[in-house]
Structures are given as C-alpha cells and as structure tokens.
N, CA, C and O of each residue as an XYZ file, in Angstrom:
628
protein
N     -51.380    -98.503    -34.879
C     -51.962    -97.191    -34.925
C     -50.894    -96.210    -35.413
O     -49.692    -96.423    -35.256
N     -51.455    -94.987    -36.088
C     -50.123    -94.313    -36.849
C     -50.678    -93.037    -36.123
O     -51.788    -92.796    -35.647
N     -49.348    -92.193    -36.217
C     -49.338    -91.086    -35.603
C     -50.397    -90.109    -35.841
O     -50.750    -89.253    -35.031
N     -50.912    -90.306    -37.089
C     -52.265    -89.143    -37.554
C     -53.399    -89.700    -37.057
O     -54.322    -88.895    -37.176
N     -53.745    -90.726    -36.548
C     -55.170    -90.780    -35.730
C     -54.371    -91.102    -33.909
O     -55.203    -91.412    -33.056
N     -53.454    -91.049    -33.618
C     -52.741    -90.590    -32.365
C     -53.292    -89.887    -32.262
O     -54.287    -89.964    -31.540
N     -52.856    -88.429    -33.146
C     -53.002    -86.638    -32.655
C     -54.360    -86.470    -32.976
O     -54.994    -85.663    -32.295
N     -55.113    -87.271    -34.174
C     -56.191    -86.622    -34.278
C     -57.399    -87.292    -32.874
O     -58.359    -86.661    -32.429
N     -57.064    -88.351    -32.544
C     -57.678    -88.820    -31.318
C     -57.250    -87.593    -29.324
O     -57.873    -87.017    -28.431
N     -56.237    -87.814    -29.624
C     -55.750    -86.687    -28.930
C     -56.683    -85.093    -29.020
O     -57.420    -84.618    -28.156
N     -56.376    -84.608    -30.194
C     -56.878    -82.916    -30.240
C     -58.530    -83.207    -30.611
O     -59.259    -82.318    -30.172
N     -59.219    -84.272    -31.326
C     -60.518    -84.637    -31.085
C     -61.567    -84.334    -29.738
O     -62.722    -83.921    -29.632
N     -60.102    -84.944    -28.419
C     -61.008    -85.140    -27.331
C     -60.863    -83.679    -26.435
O     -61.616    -83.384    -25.508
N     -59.995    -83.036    -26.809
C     -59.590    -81.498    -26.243
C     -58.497    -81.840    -25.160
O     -58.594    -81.514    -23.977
N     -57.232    -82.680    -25.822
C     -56.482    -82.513    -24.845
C     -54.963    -82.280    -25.693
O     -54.681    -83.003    -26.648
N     -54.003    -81.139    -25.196
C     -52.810    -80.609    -26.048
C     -52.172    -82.230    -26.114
O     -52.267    -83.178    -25.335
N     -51.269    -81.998    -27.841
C     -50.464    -82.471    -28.264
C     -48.832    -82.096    -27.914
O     -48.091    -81.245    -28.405
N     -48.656    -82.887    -27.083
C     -47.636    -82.327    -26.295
C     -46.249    -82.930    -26.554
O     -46.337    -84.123    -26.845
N     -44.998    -82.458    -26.533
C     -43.972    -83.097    -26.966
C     -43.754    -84.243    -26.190
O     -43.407    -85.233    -26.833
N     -43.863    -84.367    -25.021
C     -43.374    -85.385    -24.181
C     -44.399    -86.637    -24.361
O     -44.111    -87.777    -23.998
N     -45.513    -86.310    -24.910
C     -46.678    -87.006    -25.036
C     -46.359    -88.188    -26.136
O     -46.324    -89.411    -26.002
N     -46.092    -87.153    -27.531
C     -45.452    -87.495    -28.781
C     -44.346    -88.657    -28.557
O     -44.343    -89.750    -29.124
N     -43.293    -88.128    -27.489
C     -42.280    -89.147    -26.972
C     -42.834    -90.297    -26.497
O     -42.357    -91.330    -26.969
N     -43.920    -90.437    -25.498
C     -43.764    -91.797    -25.076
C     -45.124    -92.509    -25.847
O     -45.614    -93.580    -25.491
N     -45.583    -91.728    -26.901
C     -46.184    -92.556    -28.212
C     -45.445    -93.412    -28.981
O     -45.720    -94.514    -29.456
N     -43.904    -92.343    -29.054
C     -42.891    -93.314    -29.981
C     -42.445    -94.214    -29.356
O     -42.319    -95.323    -29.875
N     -42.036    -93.930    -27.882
C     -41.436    -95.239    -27.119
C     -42.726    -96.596    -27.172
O     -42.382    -97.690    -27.619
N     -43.635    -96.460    -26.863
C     -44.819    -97.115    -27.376
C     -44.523    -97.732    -28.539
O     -43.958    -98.824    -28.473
N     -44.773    -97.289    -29.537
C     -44.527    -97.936    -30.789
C     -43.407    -98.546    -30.860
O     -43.626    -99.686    -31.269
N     -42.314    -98.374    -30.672
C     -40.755    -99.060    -30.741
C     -40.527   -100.260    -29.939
O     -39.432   -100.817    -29.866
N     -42.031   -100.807    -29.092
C     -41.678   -101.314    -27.880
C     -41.848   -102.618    -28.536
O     -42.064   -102.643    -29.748
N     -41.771   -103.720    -27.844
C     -41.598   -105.582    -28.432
C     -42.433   -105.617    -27.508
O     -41.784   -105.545    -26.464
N     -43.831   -105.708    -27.219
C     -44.794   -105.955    -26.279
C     -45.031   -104.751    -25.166
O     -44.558   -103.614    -25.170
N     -46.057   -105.473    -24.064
C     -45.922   -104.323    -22.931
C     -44.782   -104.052    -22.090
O     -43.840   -104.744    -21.701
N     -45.160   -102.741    -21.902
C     -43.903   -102.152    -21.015
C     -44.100   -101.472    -19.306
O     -45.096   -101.581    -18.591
N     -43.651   -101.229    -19.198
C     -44.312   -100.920    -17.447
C     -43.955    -99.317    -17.367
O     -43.096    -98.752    -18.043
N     -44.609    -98.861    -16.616
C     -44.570    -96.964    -16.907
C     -42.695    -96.706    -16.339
O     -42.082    -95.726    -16.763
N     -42.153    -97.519    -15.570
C     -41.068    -97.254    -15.175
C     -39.694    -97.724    -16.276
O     -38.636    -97.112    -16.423
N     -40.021    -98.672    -16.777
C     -39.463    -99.697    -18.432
C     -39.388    -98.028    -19.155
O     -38.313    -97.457    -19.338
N     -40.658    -97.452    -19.486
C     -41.147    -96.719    -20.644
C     -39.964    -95.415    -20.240
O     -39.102    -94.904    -20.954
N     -40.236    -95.222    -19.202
C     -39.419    -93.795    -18.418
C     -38.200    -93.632    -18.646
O     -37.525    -92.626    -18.864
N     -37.796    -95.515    -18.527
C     -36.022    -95.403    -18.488
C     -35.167    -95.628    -19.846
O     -33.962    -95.615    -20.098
N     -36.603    -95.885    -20.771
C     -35.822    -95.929    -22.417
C     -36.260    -94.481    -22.858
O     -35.873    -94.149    -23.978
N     -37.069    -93.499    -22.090
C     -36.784    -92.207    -22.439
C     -35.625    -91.708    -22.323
O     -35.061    -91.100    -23.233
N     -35.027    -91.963    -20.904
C     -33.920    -91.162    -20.246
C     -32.765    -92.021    -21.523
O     -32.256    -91.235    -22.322
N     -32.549    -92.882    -21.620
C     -32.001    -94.169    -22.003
C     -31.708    -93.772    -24.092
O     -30.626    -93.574    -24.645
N     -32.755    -93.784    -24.572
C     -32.599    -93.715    -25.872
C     -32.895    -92.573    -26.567
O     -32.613    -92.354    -27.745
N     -33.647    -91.630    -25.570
C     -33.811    -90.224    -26.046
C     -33.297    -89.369    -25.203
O     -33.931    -88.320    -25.088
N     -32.022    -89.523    -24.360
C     -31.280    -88.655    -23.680
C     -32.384    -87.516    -23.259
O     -31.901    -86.429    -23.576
N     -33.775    -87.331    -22.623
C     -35.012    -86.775    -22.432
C     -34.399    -86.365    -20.959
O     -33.931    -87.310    -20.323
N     -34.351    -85.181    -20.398
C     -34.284    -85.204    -18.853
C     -35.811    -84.669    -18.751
O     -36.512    -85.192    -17.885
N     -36.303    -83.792    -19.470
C     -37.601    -82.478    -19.109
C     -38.682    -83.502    -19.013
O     -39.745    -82.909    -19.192
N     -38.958    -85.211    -18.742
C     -40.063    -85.936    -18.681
C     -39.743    -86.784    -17.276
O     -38.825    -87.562    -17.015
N     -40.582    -86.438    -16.683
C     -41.132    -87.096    -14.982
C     -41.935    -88.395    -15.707
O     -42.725    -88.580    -16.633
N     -41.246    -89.141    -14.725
C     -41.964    -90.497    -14.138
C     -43.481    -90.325    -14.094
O     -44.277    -91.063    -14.674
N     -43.722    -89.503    -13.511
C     -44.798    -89.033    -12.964
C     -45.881    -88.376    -14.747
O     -46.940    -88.923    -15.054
N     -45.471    -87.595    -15.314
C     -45.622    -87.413    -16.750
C     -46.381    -88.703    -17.546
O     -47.483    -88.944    -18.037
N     -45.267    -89.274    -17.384
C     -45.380    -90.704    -18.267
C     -46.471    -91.672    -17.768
O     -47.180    -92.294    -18.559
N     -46.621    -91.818    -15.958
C     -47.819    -92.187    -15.510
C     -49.011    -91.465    -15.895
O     -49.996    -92.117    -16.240
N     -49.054    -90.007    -15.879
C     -50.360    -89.543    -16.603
C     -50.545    -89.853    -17.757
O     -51.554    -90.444    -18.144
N     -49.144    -89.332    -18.822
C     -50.047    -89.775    -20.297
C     -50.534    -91.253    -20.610
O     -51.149    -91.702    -21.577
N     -50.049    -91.853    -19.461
C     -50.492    -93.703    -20.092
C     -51.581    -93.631    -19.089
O     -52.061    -94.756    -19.234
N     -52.244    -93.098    -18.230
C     -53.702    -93.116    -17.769
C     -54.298    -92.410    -19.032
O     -55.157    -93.022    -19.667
N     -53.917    -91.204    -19.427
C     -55.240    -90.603    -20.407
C     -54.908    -91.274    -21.883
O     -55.483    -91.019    -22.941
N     -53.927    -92.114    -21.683
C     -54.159    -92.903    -23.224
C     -55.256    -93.808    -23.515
O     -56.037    -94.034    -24.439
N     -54.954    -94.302    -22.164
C     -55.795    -95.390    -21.800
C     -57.322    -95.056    -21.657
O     -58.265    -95.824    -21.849
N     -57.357    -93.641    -21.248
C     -58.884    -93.583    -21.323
C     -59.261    -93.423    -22.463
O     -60.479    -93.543    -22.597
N     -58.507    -93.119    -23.654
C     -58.864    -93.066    -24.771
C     -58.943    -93.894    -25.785
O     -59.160    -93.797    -26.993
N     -58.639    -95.043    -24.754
C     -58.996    -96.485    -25.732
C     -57.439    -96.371    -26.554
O     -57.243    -97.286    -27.353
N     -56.416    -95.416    -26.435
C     -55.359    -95.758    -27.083
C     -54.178    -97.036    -26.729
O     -53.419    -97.671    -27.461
N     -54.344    -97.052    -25.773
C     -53.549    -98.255    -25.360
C     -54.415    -99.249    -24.076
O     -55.448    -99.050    -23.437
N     -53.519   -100.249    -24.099
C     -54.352   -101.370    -23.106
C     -53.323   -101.822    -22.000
O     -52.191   -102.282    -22.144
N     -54.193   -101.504    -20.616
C     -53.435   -101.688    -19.324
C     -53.466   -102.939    -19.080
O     -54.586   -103.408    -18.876
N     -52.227   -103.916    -19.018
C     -52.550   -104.843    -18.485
C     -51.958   -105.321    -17.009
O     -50.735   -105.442    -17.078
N     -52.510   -105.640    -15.636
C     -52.682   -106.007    -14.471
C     -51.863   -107.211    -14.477
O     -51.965   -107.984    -15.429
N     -51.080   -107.449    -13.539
C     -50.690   -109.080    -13.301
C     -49.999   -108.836    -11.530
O     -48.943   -108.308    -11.179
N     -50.887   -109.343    -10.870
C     -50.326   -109.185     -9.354
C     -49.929   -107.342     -9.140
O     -50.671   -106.364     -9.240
N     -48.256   -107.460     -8.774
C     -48.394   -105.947     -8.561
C     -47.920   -105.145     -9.757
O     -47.822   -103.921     -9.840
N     -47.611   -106.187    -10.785
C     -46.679   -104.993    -12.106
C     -48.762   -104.499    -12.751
O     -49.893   -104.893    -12.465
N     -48.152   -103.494    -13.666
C     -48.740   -103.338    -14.648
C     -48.090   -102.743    -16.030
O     -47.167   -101.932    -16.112
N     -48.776   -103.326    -17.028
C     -48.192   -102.982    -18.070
C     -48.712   -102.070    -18.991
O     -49.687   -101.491    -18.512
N     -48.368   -101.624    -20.428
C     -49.417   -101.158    -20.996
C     -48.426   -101.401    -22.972
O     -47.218   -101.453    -23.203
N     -49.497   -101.478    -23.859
C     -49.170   -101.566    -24.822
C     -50.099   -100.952    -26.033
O     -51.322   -101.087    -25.986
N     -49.574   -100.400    -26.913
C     -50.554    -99.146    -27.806
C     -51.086   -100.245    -28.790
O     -50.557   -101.274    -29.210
N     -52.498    -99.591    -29.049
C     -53.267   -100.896    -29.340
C     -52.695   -100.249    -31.188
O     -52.380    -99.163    -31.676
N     -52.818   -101.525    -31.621
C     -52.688   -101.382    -33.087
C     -53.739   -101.241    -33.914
O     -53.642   -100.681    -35.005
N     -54.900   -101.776    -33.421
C     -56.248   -101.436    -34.282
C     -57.439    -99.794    -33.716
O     -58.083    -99.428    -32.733
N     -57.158    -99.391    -34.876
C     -58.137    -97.996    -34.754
C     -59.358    -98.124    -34.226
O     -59.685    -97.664    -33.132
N     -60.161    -98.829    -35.073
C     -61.388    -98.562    -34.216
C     -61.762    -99.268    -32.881
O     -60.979    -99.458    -31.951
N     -63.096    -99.635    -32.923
C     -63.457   -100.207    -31.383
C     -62.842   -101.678    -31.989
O     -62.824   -102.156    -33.124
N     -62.248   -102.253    -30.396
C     -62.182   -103.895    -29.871
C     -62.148   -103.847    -29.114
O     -62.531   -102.967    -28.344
N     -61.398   -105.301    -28.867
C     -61.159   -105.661    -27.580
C     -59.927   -106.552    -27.302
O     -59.396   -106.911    -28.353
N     -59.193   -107.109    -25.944
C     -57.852   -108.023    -26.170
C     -58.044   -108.934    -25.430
O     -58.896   -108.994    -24.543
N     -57.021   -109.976    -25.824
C     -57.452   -111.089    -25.187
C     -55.657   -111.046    -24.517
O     -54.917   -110.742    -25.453
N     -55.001   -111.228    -23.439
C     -54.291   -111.278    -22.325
C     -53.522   -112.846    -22.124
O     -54.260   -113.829    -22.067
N     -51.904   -113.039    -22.015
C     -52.339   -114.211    -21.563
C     -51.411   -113.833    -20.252
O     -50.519   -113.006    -20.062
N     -52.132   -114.965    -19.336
C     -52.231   -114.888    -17.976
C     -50.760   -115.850    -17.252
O     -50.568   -116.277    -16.113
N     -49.824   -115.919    -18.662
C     -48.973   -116.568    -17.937
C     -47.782   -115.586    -18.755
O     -46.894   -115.248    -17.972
N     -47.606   -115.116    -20.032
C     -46.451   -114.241    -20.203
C     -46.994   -113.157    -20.664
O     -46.351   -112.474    -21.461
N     -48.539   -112.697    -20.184
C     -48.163   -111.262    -20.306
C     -48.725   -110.536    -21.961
O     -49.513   -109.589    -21.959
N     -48.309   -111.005    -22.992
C     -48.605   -110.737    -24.377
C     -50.089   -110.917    -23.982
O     -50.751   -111.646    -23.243
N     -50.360   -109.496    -25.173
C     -51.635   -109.221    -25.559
C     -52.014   -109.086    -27.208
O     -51.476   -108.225    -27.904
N     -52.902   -109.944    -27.685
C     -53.837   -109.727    -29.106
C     -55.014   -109.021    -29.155
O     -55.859   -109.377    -28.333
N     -55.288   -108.166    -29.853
C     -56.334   -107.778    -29.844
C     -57.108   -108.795    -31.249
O     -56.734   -109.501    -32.185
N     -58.583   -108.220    -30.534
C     -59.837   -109.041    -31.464
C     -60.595   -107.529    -31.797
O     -60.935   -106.662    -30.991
N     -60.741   -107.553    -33.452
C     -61.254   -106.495    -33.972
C     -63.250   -106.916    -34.343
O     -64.046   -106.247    -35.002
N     -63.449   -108.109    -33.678
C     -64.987   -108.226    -33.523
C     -65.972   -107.673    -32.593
O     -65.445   -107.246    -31.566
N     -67.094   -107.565    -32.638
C     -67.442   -107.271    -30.983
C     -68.994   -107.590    -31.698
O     -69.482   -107.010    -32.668
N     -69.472   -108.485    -31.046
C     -71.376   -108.830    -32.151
C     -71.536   -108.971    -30.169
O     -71.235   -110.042    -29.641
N     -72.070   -107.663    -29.222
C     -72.750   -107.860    -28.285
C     -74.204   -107.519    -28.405
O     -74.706   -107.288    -27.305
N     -75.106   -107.410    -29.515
C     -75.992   -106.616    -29.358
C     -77.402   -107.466    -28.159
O     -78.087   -106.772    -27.408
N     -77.528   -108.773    -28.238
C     -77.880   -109.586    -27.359
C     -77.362   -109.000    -26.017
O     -78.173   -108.411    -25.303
N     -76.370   -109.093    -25.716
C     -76.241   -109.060    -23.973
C     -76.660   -107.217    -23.915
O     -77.272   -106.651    -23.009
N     -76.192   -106.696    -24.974
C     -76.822   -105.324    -24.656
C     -78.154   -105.404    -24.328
O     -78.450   -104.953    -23.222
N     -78.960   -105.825    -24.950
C     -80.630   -105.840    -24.881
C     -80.529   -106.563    -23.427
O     -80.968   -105.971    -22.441
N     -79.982   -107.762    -23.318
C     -80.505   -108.448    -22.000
C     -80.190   -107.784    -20.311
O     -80.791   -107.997    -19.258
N     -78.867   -106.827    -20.651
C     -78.844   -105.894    -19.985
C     -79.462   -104.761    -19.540
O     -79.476   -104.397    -18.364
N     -80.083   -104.075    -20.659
C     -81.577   -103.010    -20.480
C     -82.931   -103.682    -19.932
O     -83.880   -103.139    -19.366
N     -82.753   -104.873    -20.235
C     -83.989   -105.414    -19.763
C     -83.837   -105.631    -18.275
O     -84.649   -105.216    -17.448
N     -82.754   -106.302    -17.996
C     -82.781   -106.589    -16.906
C     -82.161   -105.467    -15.770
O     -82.396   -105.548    -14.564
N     -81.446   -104.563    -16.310
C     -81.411   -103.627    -15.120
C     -82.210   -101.937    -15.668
O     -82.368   -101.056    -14.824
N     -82.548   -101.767    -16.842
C     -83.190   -100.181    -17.198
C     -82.328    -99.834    -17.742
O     -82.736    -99.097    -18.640
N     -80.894    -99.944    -17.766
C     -80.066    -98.945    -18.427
C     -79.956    -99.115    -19.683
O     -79.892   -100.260    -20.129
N     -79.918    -98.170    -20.393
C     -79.247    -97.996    -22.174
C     -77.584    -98.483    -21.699
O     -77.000    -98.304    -20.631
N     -77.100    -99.206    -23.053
C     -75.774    -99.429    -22.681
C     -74.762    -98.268    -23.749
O     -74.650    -98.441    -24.963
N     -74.297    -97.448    -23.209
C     -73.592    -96.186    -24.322
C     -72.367    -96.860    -24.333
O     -71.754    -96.563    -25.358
N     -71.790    -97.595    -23.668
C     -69.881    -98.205    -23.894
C     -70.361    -99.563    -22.779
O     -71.135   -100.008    -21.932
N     -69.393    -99.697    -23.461
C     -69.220   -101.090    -22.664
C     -67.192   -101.302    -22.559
O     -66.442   -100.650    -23.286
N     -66.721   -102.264    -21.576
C     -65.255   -102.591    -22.285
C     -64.952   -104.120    -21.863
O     -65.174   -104.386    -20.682
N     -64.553   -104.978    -22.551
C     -64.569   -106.505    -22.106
C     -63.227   -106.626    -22.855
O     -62.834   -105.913    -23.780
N     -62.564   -107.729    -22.241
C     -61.125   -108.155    -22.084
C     -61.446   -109.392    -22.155
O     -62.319   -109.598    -21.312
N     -61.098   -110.674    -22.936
C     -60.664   -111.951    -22.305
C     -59.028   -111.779    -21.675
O     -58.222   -110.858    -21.538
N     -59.091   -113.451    -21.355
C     -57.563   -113.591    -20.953
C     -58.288   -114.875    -21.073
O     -59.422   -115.342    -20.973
N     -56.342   -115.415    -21.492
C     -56.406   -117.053    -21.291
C     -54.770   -117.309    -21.339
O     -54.035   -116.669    -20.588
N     -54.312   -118.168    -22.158
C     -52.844   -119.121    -22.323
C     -52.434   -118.773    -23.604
O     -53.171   -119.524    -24.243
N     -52.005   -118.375    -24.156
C     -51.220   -117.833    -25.827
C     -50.931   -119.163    -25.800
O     -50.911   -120.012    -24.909
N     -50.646   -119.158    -27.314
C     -50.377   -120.912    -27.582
C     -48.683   -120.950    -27.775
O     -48.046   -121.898    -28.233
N     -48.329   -120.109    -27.466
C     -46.579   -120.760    -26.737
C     -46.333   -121.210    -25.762
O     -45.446   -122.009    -25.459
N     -47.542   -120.463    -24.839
C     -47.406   -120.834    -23.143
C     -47.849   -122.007    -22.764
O     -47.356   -122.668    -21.849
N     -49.454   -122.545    -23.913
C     -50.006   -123.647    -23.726
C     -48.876   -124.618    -23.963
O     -48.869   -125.467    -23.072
N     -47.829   -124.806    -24.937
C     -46.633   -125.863    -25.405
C     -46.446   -125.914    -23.980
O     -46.689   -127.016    -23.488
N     -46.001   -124.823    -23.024
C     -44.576   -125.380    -21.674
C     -45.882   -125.568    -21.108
O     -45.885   -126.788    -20.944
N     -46.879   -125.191    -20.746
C     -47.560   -125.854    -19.605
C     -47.503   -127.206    -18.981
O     -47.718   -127.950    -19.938
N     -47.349   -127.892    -18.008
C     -46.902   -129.219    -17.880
C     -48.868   -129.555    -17.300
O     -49.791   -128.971    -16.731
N     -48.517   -130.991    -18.003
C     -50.647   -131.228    -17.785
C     -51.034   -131.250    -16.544
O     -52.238   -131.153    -16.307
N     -50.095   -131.382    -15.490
C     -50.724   -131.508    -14.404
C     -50.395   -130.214    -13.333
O     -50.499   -130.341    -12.113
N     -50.045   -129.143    -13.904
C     -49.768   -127.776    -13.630
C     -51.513   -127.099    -13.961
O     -52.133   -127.000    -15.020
N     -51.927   -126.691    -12.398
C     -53.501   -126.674    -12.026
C     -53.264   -124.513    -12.528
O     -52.533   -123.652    -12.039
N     -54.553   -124.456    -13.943
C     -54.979   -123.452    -14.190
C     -54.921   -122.127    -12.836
O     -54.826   -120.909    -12.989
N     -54.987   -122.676    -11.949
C     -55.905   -121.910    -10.714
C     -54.500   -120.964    -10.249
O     -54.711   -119.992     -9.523
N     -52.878   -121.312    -10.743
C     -52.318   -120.586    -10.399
C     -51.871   -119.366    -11.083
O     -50.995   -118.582    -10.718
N     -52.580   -119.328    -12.087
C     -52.644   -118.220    -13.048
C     -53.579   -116.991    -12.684
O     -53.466   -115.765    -12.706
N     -54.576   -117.931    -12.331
C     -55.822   -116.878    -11.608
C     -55.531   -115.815    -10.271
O     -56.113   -114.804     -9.878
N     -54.360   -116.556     -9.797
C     -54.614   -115.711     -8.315
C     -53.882   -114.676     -8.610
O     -54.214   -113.807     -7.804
N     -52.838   -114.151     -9.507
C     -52.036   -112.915     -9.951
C     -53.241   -111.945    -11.020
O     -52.931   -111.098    -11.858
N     -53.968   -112.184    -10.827
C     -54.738   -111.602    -12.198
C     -55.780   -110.703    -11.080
O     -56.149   -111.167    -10.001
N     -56.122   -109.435    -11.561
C     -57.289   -108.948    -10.967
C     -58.260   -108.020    -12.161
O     -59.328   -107.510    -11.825
C-alpha cells in the first residue's frame, strides 16, 4: 500500500492525518513482517529518535488502522501482532499458526454463503471479514509427522 491511498483512506473516513500517524505508517512499511504495538513503539523511539509518541498513541493508531481494513491484527496466545496489508482493495489473509507470517488472498467469490446467510437468518450481508490460517510451507518442511496439529490450535483465538 503507498502512502496516497494511506492518507486518502485516512481523510476519506474523517479522521486527521497526523504526524505521528504518518510515523508509525512508515515504521509499518519498513517492517520484515508483523510487529507488536510495543516492537513498533521502540523502533520509533529507536530509529526516529520520536519522544512526542505514547505507547498508548501507537495502540490507537493500529486499532483505527485496523478498522480501516489498513492493516491485519494477528492473535497468537497473549502477543499480538499487526502488519500493513499490501493490497488496496478488499481481501483477505491467510495466517500461519506456527511462525506468525501472514499472505494475503486478493479473491473473495462469497456470493453463495451470502445468499445462504439471508436466507437463513433475514439479514442483508453489508461486510463480512474472514481470515484463514494454516502452516506456511517453511513451517510445513520442520514439522516432524508425528507432531499432532492440535498444538497449534490451542494458542490461536
């Protein structure tokens, strides 16, 4: 994602373009995968000598990024991470459940489960948001065969 549909997604939805905001867009972008809001905080202080940005800052703008479909939170036990999605329009990502890396998938053909959803409960569907997760195929190489799926599952919510 490039900085001109950043801001224009930003001032689109009516919320200021803010310097500190701008900052942890770039730390975002500069990053080698996800980062954790406290990771993100300390390569502010760290590579942009930044004192005027709270911890606390950086936890908001990566909640309202996130509501904006700009970046993707990812959950694992108690960390969480987050990483700025690279594709503009609508998708979705697929997670893996043993290191963490996220791909996004720029398809989405739900129009079936939409319908089977109105039918079966009344509602129109206006958004929807779906995530897989599974094993990236580096992780599938070390997996050992008799290393049981099920311990991947219990860190995941």
């Amino acid at each position: 994602m490039d900085a001109r549909y950043f801001r224009e997604t930003l001032k689109k939805k009516g919320h200021g373009i803010t310097q500190a905001r701008l900052w942890i867009y770039r730390e975002l972008t500069d990053a080698h995968g996800p980062v954790t809001p406290k990771g993100l905080y300390g390569n502010l202080l760290r590579r942009r000598g930044l004192k005027k940005v709270s911890l606390n800052s950086v936890c908001l703008s990566l909640k309202l990024f996130e509501s904006l479909s700009l970046v993707f939170k990812i959950k694992n036990g108690p960390e969480t991470k987050y990483q700025l999605c690279k594709i503009e329009r609508h998708h979705h990502h697929i997670a893996c459940k043993k290191c963490g890396n996220v791909a996004e998938v720029s398809f989405c053909n739900i129009a079936d489960w939409m319908k089977e959803v109105k039918e079966s409960t009344g509602y129109k569907v206006v958004d929807h948001q779906f995530n897989f997760y599974g094993i990236c195929g580096a992780c599938v190489k070390d997996i050992d065969q008799t290393e049981s799926m099920v311990n991947y599952d219990k860190n995941w919510t």
